[in-house]
C-alpha positions in Angstrom: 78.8 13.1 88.5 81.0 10.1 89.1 84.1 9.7 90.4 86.8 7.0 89.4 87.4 5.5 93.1 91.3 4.4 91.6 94.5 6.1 92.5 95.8 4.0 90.0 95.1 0.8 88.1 94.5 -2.4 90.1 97.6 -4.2 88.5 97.4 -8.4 88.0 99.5 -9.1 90.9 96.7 -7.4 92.8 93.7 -8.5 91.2 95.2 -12.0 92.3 94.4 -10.9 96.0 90.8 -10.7 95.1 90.0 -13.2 92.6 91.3 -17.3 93.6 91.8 -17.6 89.0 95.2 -18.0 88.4 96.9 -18.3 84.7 95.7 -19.2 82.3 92.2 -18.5 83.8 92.5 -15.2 85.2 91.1 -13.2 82.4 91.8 -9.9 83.5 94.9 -8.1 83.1 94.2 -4.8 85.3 91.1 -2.6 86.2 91.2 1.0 85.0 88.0 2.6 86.5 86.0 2.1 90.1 83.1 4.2 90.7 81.0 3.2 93.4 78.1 6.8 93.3 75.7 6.9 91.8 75.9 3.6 90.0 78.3 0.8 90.8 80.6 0.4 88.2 84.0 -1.1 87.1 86.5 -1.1 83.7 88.4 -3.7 83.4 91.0 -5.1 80.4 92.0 -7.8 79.1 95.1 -7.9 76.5 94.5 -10.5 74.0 97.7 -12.2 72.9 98.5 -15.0 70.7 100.2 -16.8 73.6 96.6 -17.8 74.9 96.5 -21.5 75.2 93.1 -21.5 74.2 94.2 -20.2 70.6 96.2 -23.6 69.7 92.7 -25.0 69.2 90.5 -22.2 68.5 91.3 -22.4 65.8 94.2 -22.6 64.0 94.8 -20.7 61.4 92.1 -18.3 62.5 92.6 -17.3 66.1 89.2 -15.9 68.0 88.8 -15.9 71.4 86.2 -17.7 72.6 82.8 -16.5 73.4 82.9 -18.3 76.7 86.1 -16.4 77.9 84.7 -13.1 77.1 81.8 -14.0 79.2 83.7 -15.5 82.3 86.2 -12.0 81.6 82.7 -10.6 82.4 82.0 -12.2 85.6 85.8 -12.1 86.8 85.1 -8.1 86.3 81.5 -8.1 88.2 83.9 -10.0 91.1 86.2 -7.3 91.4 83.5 -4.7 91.6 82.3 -6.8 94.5 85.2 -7.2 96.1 86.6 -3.8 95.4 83.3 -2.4 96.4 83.5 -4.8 99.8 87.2 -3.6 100.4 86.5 0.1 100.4 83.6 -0.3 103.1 86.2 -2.0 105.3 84.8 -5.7 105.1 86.5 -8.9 103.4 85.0 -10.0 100.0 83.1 -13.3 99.1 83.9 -15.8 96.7 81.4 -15.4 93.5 80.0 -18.0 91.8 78.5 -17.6 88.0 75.2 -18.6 88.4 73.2 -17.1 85.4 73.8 -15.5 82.0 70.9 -14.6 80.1 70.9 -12.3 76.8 74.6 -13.3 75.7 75.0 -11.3 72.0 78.5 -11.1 70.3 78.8 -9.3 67.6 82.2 -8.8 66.2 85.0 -11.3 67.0 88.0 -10.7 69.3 91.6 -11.7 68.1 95.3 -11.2 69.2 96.5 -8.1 69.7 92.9 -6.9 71.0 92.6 -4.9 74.2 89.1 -5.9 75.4 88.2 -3.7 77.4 85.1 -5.2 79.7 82.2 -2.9 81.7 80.3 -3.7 84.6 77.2 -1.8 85.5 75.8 -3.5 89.4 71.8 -3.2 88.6 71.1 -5.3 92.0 71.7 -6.9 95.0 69.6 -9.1 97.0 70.4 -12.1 99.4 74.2 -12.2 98.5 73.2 -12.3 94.7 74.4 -9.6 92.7 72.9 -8.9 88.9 75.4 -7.1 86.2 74.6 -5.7 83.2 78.1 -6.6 81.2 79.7 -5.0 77.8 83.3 -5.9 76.5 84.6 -3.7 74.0 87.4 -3.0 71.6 88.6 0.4 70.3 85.1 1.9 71.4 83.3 -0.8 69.6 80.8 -3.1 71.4 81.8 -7.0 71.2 79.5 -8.4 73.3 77.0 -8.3 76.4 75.5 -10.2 78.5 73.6 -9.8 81.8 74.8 -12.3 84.7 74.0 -13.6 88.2 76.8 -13.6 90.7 75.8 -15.6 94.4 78.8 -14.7 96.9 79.6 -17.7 99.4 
């Protein structure tokens, strides 16, 4: 059975304290959902707002958020679990660096007024690399996935 690790959401202000992004590239917005037994896994959200700077150009008239984003929202989330994961045991964090995506699919797009809402399964760890199986989602409906390759430093 797992167990949601959270008191309460992981707010911006905090996820600031374990990810260096700042606006406009930190993607997440707050993480909902920790569980650590018997798989390492973490729920994280993104609101999507018109206000995005990446929206002026992409594109205009028809706002999507790019596919890029949705993957680096991906990674930022597979940071936190890290981190989060790394807090809990009583040790400082690393600083992650993307090093891999393989098997990227999207398929529906994400627009303003979405809440993406982005899962992170930890399948592995080995030699301060971490692989994440990754899912982003809106209202229940998958939007993408991707698996990725995190190296801490």
């Amino acid at each position: 059975m797992s167990k949601n690790l959270l008191d309460a959401p992981v707010e911006a202000a905090e996820i600031e304290k374990y990810l260096p992004h700042r606006y406009p590239f930190l993607l997440l917005d707050r993480v909902v959902h920790l569980e650590l037994e018997p798989k390492k896994i973490i729920r994280a959200i993104k609101n999507v707002t018109i206000n995005e700077p990446f929206f002026q150009g992409h594109f205009p008239g028809n706002p999507v958020m790019p596919g890029v984003l949705i993957i680096e929202a991906m990674a930022q989330a597979a940071g936190m679990l890290a981190n989060l994961d790394a807090s809990l045991q009583g040790k400082t964090g690393e600083l992650y660096y993307l090093v891999k995506v393989d098997k990227a699919k999207f398929s529906k797009t994400v627009v303003p007024g979405d809440r993406l809402e982005i899962i992170v399964t930890q399948t592995r760890i080995l030699r301060r690399m971490g692989f994440y199986q990754c899912e982003a989602q809106v209202d229940g409906q998958r939007v993408a996935v991707c698996e990725i390759l995190c190296a801490g430093k």
